[in-house]
C-alpha positions in Angstrom: -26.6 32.9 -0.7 -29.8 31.4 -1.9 -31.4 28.7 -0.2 -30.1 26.2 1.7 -26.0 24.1 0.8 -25.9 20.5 1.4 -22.3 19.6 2.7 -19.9 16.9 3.2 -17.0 17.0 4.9 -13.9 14.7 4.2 -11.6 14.8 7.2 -14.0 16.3 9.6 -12.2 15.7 13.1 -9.2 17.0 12.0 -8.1 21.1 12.2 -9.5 22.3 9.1 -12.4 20.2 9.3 -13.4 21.2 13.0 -13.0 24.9 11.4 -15.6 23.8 8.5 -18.1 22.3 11.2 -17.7 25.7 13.4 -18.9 27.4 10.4 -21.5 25.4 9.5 -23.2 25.4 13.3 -23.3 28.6 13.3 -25.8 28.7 10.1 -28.1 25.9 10.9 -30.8 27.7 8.6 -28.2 28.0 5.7 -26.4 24.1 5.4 -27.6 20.7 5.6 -24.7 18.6 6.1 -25.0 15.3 4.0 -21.6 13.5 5.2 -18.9 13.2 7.9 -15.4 11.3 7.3 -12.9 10.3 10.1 -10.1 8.0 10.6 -10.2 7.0 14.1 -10.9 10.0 16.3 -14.2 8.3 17.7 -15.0 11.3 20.4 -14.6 13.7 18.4 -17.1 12.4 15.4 -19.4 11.9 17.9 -19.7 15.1 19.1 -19.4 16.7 15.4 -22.1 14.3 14.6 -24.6 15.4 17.5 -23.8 19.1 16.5 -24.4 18.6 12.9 -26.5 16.2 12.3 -25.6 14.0 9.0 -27.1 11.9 7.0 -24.2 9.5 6.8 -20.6 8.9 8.9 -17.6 7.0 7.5 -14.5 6.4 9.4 -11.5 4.8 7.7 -11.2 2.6 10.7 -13.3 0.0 11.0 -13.5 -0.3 14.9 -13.4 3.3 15.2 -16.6 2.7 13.2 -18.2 0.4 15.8 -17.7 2.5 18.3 -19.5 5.7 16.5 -22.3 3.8 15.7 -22.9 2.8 18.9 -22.5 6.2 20.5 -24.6 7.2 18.0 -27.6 4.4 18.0 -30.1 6.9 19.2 -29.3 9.0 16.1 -31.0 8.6 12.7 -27.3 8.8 11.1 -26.0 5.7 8.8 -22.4 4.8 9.9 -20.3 2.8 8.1 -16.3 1.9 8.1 -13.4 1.3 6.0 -12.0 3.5 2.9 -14.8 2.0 0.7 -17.3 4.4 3.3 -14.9 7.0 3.4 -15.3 6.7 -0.8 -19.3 6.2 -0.9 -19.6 9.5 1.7 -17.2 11.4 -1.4 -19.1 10.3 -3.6 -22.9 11.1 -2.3 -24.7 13.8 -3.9 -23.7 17.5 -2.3 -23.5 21.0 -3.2 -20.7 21.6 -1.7 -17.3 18.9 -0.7 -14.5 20.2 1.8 -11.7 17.8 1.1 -9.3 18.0 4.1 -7.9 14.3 4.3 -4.2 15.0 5.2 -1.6 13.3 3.1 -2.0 10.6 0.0 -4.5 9.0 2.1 -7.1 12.0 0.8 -6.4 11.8 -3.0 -8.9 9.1 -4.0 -11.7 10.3 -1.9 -11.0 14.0 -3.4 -11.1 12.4 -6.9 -14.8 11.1 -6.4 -15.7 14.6 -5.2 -14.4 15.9 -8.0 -15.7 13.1 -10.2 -19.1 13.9 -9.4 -19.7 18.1 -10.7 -20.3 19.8 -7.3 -18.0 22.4 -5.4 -14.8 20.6 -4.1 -13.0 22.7 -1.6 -9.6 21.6 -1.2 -7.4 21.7 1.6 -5.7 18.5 0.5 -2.9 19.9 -1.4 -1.7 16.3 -2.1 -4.3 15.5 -4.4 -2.9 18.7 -6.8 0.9 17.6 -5.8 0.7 13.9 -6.5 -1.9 14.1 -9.6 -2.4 17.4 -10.8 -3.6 16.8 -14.4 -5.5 14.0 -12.9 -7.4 16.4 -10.5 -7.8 18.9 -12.8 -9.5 17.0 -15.6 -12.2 15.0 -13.7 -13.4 18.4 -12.3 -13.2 19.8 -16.1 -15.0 16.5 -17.2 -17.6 16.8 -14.0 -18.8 20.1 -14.9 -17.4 20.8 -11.2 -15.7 23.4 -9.2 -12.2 23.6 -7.6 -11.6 26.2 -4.9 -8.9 26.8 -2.8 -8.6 26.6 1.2 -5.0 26.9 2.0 -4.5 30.4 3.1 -1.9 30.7 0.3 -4.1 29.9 -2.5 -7.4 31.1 -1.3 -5.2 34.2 -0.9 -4.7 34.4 -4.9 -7.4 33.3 -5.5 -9.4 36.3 -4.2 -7.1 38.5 -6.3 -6.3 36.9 -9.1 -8.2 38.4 -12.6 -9.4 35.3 -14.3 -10.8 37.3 -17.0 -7.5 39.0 -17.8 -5.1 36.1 -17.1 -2.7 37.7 -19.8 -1.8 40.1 -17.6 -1.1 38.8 -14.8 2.8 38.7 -14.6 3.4 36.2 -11.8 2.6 34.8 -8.1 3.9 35.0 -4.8 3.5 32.7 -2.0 4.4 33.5 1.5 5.4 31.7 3.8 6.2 32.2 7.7 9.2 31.0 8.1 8.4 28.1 10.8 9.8 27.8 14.5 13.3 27.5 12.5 13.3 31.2 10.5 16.3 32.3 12.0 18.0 29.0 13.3 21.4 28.1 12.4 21.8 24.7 11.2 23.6 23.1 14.3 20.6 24.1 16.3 18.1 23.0 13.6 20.6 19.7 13.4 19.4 19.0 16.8 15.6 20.2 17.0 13.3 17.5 18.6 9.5 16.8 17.1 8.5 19.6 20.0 10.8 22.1 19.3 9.3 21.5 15.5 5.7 21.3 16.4 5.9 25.3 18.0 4.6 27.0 15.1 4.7 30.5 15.9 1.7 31.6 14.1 -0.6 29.2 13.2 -2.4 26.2 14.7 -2.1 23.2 12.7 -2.1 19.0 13.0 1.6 17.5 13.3 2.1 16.9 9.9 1.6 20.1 8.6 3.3 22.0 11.0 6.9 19.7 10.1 6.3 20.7 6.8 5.9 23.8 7.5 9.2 24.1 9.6 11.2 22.1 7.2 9.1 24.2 4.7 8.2 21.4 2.3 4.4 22.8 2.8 6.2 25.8 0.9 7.0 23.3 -2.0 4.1 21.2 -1.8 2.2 24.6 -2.5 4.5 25.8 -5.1 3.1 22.7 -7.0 -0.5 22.9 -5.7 -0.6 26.4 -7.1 0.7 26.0 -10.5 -2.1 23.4 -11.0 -4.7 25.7 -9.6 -3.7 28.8 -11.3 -2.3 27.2 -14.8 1.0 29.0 -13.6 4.9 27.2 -14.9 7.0 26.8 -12.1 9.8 30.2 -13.0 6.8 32.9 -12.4 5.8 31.2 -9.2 7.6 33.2 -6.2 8.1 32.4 -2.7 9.0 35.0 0.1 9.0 34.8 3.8 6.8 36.8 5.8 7.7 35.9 9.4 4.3 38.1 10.6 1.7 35.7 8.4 -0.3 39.0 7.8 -0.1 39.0 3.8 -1.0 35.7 2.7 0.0 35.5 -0.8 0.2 38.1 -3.4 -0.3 38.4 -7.3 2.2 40.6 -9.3 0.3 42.4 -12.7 2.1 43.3 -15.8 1.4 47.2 -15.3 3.9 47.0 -11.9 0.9 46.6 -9.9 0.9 44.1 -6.9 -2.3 43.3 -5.3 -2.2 41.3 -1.3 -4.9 39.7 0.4 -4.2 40.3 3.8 -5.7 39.0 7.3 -5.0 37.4 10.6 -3.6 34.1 10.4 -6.9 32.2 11.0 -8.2 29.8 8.9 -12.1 30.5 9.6 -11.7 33.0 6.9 -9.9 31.1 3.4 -13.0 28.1 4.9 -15.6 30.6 4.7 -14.8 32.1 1.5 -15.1 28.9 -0.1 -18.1 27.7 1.9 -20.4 30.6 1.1 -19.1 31.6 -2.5 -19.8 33.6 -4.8 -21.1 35.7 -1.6 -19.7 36.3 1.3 -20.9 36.1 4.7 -20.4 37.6 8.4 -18.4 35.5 10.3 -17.6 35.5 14.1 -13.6 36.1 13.5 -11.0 38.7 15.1 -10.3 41.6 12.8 -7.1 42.7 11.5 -6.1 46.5 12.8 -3.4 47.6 10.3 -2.6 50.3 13.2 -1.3 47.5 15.7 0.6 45.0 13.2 3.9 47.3 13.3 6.1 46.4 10.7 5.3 44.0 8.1 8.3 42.5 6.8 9.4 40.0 3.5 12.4 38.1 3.1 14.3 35.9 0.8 14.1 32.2 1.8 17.6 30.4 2.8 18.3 27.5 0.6 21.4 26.1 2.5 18.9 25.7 5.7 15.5 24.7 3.5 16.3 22.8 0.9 13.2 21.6 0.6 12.2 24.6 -1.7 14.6 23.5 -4.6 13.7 20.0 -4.7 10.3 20.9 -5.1 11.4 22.8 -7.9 13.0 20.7 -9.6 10.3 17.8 -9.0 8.0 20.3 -10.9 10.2 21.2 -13.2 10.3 16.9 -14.0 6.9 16.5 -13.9 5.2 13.1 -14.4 5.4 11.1 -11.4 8.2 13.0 -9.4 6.0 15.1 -7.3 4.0 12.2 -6.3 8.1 10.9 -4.8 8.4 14.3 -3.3 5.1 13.8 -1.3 5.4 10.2 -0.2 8.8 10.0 0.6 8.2 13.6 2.6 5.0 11.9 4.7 7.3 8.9 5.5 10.5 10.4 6.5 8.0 13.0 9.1 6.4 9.9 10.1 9.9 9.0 11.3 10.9 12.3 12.2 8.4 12.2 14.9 8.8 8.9 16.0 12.3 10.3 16.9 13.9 7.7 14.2 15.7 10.0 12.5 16.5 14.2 12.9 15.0 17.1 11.6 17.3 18.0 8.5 17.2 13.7 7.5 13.9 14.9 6.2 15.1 16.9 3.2 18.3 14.3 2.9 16.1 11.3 2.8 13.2 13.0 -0.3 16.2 14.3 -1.9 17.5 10.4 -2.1 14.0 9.2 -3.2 14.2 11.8 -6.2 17.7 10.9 -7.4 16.6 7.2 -6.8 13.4 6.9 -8.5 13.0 7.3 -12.4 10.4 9.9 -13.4 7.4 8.4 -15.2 4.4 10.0 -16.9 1.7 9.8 -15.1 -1.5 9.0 -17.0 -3.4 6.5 -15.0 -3.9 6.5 -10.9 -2.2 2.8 -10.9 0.9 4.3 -12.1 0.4 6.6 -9.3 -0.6 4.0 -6.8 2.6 1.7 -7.8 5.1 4.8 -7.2 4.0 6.2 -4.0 4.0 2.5 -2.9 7.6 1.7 -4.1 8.7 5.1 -2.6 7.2 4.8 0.8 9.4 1.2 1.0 12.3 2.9 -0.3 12.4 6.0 2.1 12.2 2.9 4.8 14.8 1.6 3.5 16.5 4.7 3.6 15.6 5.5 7.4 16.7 2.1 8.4 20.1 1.7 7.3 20.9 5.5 8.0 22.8 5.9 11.3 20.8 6.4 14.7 20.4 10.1 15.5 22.7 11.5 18.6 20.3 11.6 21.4 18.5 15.0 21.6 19.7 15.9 24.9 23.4 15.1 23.7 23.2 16.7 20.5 21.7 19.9 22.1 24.8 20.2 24.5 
């Protein structure tokens, strides 16, 4: 890599973001980092901050704010608070933008990345879910870059042939399974937020790691990755691979499948982005093929994870229905681990959203805007005049 990146990172203090910052300490000589976003994790920008050194800090919370820029009064960093800072940080020159806001919350500051030509790095797969074409045409119009984190996509993208896209038959996205791969539905009827939050493979923030057990991060990907790889939804695969060795796979027209394979750690997908077109040496375990045993692929269940079809058919609609799949998914986990409602009322209560709400096109972000917020009161709605869950304790015996 020639001379020296300057970074921002959006979402720094949460997991992919703490990777990102790992990364970048250990090549002082090789980044500059420009900007730092949080939301209220005061502590933890602080000590990102006196590591890294920005130029600038924006937390989404305005006390949170206070209470950086005090801890940080001796330091010649610029803090500022509320999502206007969290927008002017996206929006200051860099070489280089890791977008890991989870949820909705992230899609306008990924937008100004985008917006502004440079290298966007995405980790929020909302912005692709909820406004795809939207995404996909200020990078075009910004002269920009879009490249893949998620282990999934970063997977095909290392192996997918851009330059012969005509042959490339279709893709196939693996997924673990979750702490639920094998659970019948009575015991997944009564799962509690803990019993979800036990991922067995990888180490994720709350929100992610529901989805993933309910596996609506399947779906949410499904739709990430036909944006990213101009794919229809029929020629995009899904298979579980309970060992998270292979993380995605592209399928050629000759019969030939080619997997990127590798521990499930997310230092690597980070670092392929961060240093691209090159690649660098980076402090991570190594995979030994002769110690994996067997590495095996499944067919997902669609009785016990429904979540797969509806994202299918919410691509399959198009418009504004992906952007109901996402909201109404973030509120009903929202409630799922604030122990308002149980785990298999997440599915039941997007799947009621999608029948609900009428699909729209989506041309503008205020039409996008308007939707998510009408959905989030409707899945509300939902929660609150659904019955109380049996007790945990009760429905477990």
């Amino acid at each position: 890599m020639k001379g020296q990146r300057s970074v921002s990172i959006l979402g720094a203090t949460g997991s992919v973001g703490e990777t990102t910052c790992a990364l970048l300490a250990e090549a002082p000589d090789c980044f500059r980092v420009e900007a730092l976003t949080g939301n209220h994790n005061v502590s933890g920008m602080v000590r990102l901050a006196r590591r890294l050194r920005p130029a600038f800090v924006a937390m989404a919370d305005d006390q949170a704010a206070k209470s950086v820029r005090h801890a940080l009064s001796d330091l010649p960093v610029h803090v500022a608070g509320g999502e206007g800072a969290v927008l002017e940080a996206a929006q200051r020159p860099a070489d280089w933008i890791m977008a890991a806001i989870v949820g909705a919350a992230g899609l306008a500051p990924t937008l100004a990345a985008a917006a502004q030509g440079t290298t966007v790095a995405l980790a929020n797969k909302e912005s692709l879910v909820c406004a795809g074409h939207l995404m996909t045409a200020a990078i075009k119009k910004g002269g920009g870059r879009l490249l893949p984190v998620d282990s999934e996509h970063n997977a095909i993208f290392q192996v997918f042939d851009q330059a012969q896209r005509d042959t490339i038959d279709r893709i196939i996205l693996t997924a673990s399974g979750g702490p639920f791969r094998t659970a019948s539905l009575d015991a997944m009827r009564a799962a509690t937020p803990a019993a979800a939050l036990r991922h067995p493979n990888w180490d994720m923030g709350a929100k992610i790691t529901i989805d993933s057990a309910t596996m609506f991060n399947k779906g949410l990907e499904l739709i990430e990755a036909g944006h990213l790889f101009d794919m229809c939804e029929d020629r995009i695969e899904v298979v579980v691979h309970p060992q998270s060795i292979v993380h995605s796979l592209v399928a050629y027209k000759d019969g030939s499948i080619l997997a990127q394979m590798g521990l499930p750690d997310m230092r690597t997908p980070v670092a392929v982005t961060l240093y691209w077109p090159d690649r660098a040496d980076c402090a991570s375990d190594r995979l030994d093929l002769t110690r994996m045993g067997d590495l095996t692929f499944e067919a997902p269940d669609q009785e016990r994870f429904p979540a797969l079809a509806l994202a299918r058919a919410a691509m399959r609609s198009g418009g504004t229905a992906p952007a109901v799949l996402n909201a109404a998914n973030e509120v009903a986990v929202q409630a799922f681990l604030a122990e308002e409602i149980g785990f298999l009322d997440i599915a039941a209560i997007v799947e009621t959203c999608l029948e609900r709400m009428p699909v729209e096109p989506l041309d503008e972000l205020s039409t996008l805007w308007e939707v998510d917020r009408t959905v989030r009161k409707m899945a509300r709605s939902v929660i609150e005049l659904s019955p109380k869950p049996v007790s945990y304790a009760r429905a477990a015996g």
